[in-house]
N, C-alpha and C positions, 0 to 999 in steps of 0.2 A: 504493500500500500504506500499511496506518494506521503511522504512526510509534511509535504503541505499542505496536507487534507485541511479543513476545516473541523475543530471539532464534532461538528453538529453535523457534518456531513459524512463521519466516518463509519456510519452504520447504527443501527434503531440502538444498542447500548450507549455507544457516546454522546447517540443525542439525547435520550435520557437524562445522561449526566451531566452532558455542557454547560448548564448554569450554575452549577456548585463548583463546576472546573474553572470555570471562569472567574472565581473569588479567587484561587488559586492560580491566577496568571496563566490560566493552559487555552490557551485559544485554540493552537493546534497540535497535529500529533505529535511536531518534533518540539513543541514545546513539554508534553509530558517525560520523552527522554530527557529533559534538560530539569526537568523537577526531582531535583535530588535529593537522598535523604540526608537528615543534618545528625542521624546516628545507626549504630547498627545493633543489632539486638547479638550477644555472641551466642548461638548454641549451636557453635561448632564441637560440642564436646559431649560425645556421644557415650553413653555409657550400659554398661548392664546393668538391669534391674536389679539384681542382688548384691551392688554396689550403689547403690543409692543410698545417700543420707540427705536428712532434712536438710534444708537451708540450700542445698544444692541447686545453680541452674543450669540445666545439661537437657539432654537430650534422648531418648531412648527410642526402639525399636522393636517391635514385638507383633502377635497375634492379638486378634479382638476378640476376648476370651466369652465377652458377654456385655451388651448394650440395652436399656433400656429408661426408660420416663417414671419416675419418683414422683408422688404427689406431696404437698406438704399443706399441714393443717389451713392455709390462707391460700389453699386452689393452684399454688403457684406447682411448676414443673422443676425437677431436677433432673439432667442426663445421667448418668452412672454409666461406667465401663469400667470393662476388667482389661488389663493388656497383658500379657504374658509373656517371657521369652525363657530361654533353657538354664536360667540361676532361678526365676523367682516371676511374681505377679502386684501388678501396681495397681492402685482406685487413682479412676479420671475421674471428674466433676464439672460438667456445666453448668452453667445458670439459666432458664428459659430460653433454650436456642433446641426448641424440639425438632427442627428441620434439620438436626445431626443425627436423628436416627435416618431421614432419610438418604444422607450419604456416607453414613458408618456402618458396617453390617459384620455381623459374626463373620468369625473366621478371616476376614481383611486382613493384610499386611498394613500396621500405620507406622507413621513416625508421628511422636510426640514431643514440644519442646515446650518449657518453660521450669516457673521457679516449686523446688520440692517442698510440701509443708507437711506436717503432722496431728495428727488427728486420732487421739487414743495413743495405743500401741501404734497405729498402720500409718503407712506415708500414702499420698496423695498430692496428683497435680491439680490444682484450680485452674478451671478457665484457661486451659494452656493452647499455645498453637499446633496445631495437626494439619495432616494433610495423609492421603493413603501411598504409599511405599512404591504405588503402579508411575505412580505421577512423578514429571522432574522436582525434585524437592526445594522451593524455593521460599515457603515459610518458617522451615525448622530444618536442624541440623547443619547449619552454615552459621555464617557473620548473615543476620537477616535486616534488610534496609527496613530504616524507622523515617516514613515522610512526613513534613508539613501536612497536614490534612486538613479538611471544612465539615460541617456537616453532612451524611449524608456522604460522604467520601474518605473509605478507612484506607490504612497503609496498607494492607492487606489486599484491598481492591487493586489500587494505585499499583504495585505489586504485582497483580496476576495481569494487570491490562499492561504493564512493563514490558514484562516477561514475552509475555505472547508479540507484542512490536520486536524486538532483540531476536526474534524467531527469523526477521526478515532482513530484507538490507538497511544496515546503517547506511545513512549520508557517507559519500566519500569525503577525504581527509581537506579542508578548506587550507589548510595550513601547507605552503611552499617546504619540501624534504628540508632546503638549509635552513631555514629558521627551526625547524621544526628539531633537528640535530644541533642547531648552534647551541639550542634550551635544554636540552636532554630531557627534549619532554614523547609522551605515549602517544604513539597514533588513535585518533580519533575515535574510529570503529571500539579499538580497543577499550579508550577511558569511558565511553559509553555504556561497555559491557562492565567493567569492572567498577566502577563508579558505584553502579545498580545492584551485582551481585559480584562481590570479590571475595577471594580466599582466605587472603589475610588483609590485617589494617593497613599493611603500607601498601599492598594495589589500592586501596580503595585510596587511602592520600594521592598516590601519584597520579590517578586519573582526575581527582577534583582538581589536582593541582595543573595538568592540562587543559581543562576545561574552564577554570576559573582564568588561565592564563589566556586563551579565545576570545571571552566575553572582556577582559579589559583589551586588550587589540583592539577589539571591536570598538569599544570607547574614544581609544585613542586614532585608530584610521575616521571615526565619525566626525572626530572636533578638526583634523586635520583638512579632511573635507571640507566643512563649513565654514572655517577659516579663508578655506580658498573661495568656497562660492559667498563669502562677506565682502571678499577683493569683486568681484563680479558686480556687486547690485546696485553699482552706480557712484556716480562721483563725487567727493563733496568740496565743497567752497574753502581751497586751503585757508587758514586764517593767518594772518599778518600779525607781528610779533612787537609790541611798541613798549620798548626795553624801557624807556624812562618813565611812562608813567606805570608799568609794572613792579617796578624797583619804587614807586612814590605809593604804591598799594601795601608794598611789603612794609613799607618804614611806618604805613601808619598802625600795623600792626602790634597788638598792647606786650607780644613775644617776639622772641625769635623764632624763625622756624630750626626744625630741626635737618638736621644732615638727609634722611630718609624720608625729609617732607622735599624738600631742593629736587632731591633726584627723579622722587615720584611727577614731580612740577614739570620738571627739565622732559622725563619720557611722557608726558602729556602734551606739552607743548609743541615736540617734537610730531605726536601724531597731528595734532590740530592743524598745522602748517602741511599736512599732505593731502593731495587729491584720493585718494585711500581712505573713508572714513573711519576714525579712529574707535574702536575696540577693544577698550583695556579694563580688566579687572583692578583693583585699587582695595588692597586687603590690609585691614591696621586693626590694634586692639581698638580697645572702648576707651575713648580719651586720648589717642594717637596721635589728633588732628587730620582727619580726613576730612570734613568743612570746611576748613580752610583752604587747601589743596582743592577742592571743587569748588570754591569761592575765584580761584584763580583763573580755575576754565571758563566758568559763566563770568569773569570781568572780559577777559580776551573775546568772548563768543560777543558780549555786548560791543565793543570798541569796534568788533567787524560789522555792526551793524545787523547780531542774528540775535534771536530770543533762545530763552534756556527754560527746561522744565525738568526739575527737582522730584522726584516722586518717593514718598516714605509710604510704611507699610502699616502704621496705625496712626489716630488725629494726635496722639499724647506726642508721636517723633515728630513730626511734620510740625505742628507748632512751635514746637522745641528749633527744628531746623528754621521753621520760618523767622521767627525773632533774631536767631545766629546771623544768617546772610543778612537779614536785614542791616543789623546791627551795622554788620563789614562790610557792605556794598550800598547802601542809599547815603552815603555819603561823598558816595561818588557817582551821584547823580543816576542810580540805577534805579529802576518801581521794582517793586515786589509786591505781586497780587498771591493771594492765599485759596485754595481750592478744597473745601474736603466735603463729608456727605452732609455737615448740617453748615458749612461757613463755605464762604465765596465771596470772591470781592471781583474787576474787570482783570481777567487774565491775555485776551485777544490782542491788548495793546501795552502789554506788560512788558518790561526785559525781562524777568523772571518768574514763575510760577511756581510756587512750594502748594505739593496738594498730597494728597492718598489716593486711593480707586478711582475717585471722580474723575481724575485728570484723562479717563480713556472712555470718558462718557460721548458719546457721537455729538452732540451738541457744542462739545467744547475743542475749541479751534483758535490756532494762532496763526500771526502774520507771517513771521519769519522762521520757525525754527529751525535753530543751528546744533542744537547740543542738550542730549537728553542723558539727565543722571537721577539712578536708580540707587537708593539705599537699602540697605540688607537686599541686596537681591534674590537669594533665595528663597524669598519668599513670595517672590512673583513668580509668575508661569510665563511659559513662553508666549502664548497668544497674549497676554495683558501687553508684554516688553514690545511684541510686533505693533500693535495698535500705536503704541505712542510715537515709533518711529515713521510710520504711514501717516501721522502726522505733523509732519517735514518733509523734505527736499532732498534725499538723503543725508541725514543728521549724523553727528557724531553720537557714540556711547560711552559712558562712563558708568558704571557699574559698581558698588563697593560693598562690601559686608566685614561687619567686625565677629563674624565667625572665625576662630582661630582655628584654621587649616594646616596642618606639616604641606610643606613647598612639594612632596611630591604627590600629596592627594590632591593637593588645589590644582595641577597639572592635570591631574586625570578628570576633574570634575567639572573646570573650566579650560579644559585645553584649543577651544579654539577663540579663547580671549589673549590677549597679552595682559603680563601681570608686573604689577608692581605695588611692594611691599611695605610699609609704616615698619618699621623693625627699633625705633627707640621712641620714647617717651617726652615729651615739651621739655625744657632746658629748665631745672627747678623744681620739678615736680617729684616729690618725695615717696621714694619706696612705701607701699600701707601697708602695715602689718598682718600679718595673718596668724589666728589660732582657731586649733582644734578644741571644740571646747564640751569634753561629756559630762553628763547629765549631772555627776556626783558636784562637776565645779558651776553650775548652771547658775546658785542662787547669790554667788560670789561674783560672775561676770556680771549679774543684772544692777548689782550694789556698784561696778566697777564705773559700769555704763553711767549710771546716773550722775557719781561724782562726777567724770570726765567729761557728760554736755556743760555742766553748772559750771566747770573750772573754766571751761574752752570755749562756752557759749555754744557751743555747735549742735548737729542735728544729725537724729540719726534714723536709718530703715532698719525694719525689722520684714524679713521676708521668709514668705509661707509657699509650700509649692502647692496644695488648694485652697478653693475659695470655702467649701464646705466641706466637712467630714462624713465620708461614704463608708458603706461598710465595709468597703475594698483599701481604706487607707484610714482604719479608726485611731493607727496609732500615730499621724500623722500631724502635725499641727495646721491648723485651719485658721485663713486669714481671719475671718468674722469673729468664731470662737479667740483664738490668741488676741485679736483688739480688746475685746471685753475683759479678757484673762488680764493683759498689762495694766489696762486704763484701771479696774477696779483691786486689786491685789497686789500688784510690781509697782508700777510707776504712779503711784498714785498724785506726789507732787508737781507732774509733767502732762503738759499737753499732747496727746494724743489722736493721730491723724489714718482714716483708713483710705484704702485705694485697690479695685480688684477690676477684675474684666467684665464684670456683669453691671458693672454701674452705667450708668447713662452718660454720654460724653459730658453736659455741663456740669454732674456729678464729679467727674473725675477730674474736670477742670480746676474746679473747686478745690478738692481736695489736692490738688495738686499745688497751687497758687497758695492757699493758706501755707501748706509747709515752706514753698520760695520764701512767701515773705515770711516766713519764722513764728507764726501762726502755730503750729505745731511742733513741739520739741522731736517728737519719735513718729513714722510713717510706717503704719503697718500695710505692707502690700502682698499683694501676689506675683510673678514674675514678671507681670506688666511693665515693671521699672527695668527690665533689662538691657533695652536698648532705647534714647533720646531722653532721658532726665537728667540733668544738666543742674547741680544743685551746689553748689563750690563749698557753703559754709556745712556739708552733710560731710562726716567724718569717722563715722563709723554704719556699719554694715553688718546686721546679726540674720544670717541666716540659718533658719531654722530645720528641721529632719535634712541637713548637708548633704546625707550620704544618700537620696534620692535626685540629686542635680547632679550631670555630668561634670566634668573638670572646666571643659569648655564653657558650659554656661556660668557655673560657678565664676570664674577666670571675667566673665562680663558682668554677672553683678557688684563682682568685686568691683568693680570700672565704672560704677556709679560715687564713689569714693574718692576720694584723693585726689579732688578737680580743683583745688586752693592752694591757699601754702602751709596750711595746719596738719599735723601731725594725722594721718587718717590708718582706722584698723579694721580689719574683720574678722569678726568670729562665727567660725563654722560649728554650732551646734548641732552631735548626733547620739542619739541613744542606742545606738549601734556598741556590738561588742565585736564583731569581727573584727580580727587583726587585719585583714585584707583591704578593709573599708577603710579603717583606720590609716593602713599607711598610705592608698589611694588619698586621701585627706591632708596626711602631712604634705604631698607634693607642693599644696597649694602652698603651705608654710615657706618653701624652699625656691618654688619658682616663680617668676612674672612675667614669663614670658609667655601668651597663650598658646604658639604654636607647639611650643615645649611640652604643656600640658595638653593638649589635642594630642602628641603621638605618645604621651604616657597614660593618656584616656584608652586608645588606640590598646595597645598592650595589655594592659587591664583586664579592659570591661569589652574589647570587641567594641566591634563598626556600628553594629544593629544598633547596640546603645545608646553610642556618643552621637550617632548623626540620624538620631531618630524621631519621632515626633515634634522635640524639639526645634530642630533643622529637617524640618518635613519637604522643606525642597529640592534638600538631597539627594542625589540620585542612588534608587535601589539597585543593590547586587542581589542577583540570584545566585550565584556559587564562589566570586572571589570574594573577597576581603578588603578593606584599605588597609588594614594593617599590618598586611603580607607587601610593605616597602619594595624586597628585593624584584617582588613578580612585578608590582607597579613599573620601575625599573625596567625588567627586562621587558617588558610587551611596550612599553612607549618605546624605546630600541628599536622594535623588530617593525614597530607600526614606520619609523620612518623609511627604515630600507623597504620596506611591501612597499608604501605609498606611490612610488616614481612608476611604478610596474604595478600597478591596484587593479589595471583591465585583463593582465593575465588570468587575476584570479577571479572570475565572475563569481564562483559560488562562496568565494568573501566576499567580495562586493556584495552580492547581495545579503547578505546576512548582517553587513554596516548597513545597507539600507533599510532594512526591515526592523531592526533594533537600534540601533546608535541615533540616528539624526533624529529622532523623535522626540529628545528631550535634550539636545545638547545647546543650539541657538540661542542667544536672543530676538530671534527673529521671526 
């Protein structure tokens, strides 16, 4: 059967099941070979029955001595079997699956696997895997793959409909013989069989580690691609460079910039001035100064004569941004019109336009634009990013997130961006301190905190990772709950401020504005404040259940802190006893640098973690990792030498087309 089939179209079972497959990413066939298991069951360890001990998980082989249906006083069914083999005789046990007497019958050859238990004197399997001894044995007696599954879709299923494809032709090998020997990696066919069902654990590594090395290729021939067709989509209006009153912008700045702000400036400027529209990612922690730096392209974009649009991804940053440029640029004569879903001001004849979603509203239209910059961009989609560009003349892109990425994930995740890096901190701005702070020293940090607003005047967040306490996270602290908790029992001499996502925008403006102007000593929020709050006299940072934030987010709400010249700390409160957690925790103590902490995230806690709902723009892997560095590495390698020759290989090319350019653009 062609491997392109269409789920739904591969026959009355799969279309049966195509919609449950389809939560599961299996559109098509050769998508369910690519739905791998993320463990494998061992009962390769076959044993005789009168070598069986309890606790044991093994595997056995025998006769079916005798099968039959149990009633039990509440109507319910039990299976019972006897297995037999030439040491001795075992009790099986099912639970209501009376449709095993119709495939289990006296006398049968089975194999049985799972874990031994005891009951009385006698040992007995529960509920174990079988299958009859006629059949290729692919649920018991091996290493047995353990898949993601949905409802309504077991591994077991998943499994036999495997199996039975694996019966036919694998895809031939997409991958060029010398790369494919440079890597010392499994031919295709192979890691597809062994992947599914291997011998031992290191076939089943080697083949994931094949196929995980495919799927980023793939990645990287896609951005390589798009790169090139971003050269293609037209020309833009180089912009002209007027060094004196750019140098008369810097001086009136209240800092200096920094060394890594210059450079990032220099390859900006650089793109502006080409007929090439400019493409560049612009990655800095929280507090790096990346505003500034995009202050400088919307001043240059204005001076040519073009308009600039600003877009943030909630009204709390876009506010925040909008006052910023303001601040730095209507002093030199530039408008700033404001856009978001409840505020609007005249953007059409703006130089600049700071908005959120609206700004890609059909209604809303500019005269010139030259230059459109995106903050956190991952968290827009590609259609939102395209709209705004089709609202220009081929525009330049600027792009920025203070997600802290290692230099070779941000390669594979934006690789058909050009990238440049924030890598130090504003000149004066003081290391914050960080502590681990458990439970036992809990009543001591809050005594700590209070002295140190009243000594320092300053103000501090207290952050909750919910808004409410569900049964799913009761030992959690909860913004709502924790405000009442502080305001009436801890700080009871200190004004107290909340702030969560469910409040109403004037709500949170509100609360927001009262802590600026010092309205409130302490800010109880939710992770809302992670990225555009902007509070200089705010100087300490308690966040609360720590060990449920990644390093990375952690590492940004830290970056709400330490924006003055005061002494700024944060303490990471966990009632966590795990040493694991704990020394994940101390990192924060030790480092500041967030890409540092993203590839000790990385190592940890794994990819799914650190760039997961959180950073939901992230792009998903189905079989590699980011934090398998080296294969990063070697598949961008391999992706360049393929590239020059990419029409040799139609059946990559097509597999970059079908997967890769789907979510790599901003375009």
């Amino acid at each position: 059967m062609d491997l392109s089939t269409p789920i739904k179209d591969a026959g009355r079972l799969f279309k049966i099941y195509s919609r449950r497959l389809e939560k599961l990413g299996i559109i098509r066939l050769s998508d369910l070979l690519l739905h791998i298991p993320f463990r494998y069951e061992d009962y390769s360890l076959v044993s005789k029955i009168g070598k069986l001990r309890a606790g044991d998980v093994a595997t056995i082989k025998g006769e079916v001595d005798s099968i039959k249906n149990v009633y039990t006083k509440g109507y319910r069914r039990i299976q019972k079997a006897r297995v037999k083999d030439n040491t001795g005789e075992v009790e099986i046990v099912w639970f209501n699956q009376p449709f095993i007497l119709k495939t289990i019958k006296k006398g049968e050859r089975i194999s049985i696997s799972g874990k031994v238990d005891q009951d009385g004197g006698k040992l007995v399997f529960r509920s174990p895997d079988y299958e009859l001894e006629s059949e290729n044995l692919i649920h018991t007696g091996r290493l047995v793959p353990i898949y993601p599954e949905t409802k309504g879709v077991s591994s077991k299923w998943i499994r036999r409909q495997v199996f039975k494809l694996l019966e036919g032709n694998v895809e031939k090998d997409p991958l060029p013989d010398k790369i494919r020997n440079e890597n010392g990696l499994m031919e295709y066919a192979k890691a597809i069989r062994n992947v599914h069902f291997p011998d031992t654990p290191d076939e089943a590594l080697k083949a994931r580690n094949r196929l995980a090395f495919d799927e980023l290729l793939t990645i990287h021939l896609g951005s390589i691609i798009k790169r090139g067709e971003w050269d293609k989509i037209g020309k833009s209006r180089p912009f002209k460079l007027d060094k004196a009153k750019l140098s008369e912008f810097e001086k009136s700045l209240p800092f200096k910039l920094t060394d890594s702000q210059q450079k990032a400036i220099s390859e900006i400027l650089n793109d502006l001035g080409l007929e090439r529209p400019m493409n560049r990612l612009l990655e800095g922690d929280v507090g790096s100064g990346k505003t500034v730096v995009s202050c400088v392209a919307m001043y240059i974009a204005y001076l040519n004569g073009f308009q600039s649009v600003f877009m943030a991804p909630t009204e709390i940053l876009t506010l925040q941004h909008f006052k910023t440029i303001s601040d730095l640029l209507s002093p030199f004569g530039l408008s700033v019109a404001l856009r978001t879903g409840s505020l609007k001001t005249g953007e059409k004849d703006s130089d600049i336009t700071v908005g959120t979603h609206a700004l890609i509203q059909k209604h809303v239209d500019f005269e010139n634009l030259g230059l459109v910059i995106i903050d956190e961009q991952q968290r827009f989609g590609v259609e939102q990013r395209g709209i705004l560009r089709k609202k220009g003349k081929t525009p330049h892109f600027l792009t920025m997130t203070a997600t802290p990425i290692p230099r070779t994930v941000a390669l594979t995740l934006y690789g058909d961006l050009d990238l440049s890096v924030l890598t130090d901190m504003p000149k004066g701005r003081k290391i914050i301190k960080t502590w681990v702070v458990p439970s036992a020293k809990r009543e001591s940090a809050y005594a700590w905190i209070e002295k140190e607003l009243k000594k320092t005047s300053s103000q501090a967040f207290v952050i909750c990772p919910f808004i409410e306490e569900s049964e799913s996270a009761v030992t959690v602290k909860a913004a709502v709950k924790e405000f009442e908790n502080l305001k009436t029992r801890v700080f009871t001499n200190l004004k107290l401020g909340l702030l969560h996502g469910k409040m109403k925008s004037a709500e949170k403006e509100k609360a927001l504005g009262d802590f600026r102007r010092g309205k409130a000593d302490i800010l109880v929020a939710t992770p809302v404040v992670e990225v555009g709050i902007d509070i200089p006299n705010a100087t300490i940072m308690v966040l609360e259940a720590s060990e449920r934030f990644g390093l990375s987010q952690l590492h940004q709400l830290r970056g709400r802190v330490g924006r003055g010249d005061k002494q700024s700390y944060c303490l990471l409160f966990t009632e966590s006893l795990s040493q694991q957690t704990i020394q994940r925790l101390r990192s924060m103590e030790k480092t500041q640098v967030g890409s540092e902490l993203a590839e000790i995230d990385l190592k940890l806690r794994g990819a799914g973690e650190v760039y997961g709902t959180a950073q939901h723009g992230v792009r998903d892997l189905k079989i590699a990792n980011f934090s398998d560095l080296d294969l990063l590495k070697k598949s961008f390698e391999a992706a360049k030498k393929i590239f020059p020759d990419i029409k040799k290989y139609p059946m990559l090319l097509e597999k970059v087309n079908n997967v890769s350019t789907k979510n790599v653009s901003p375009d």
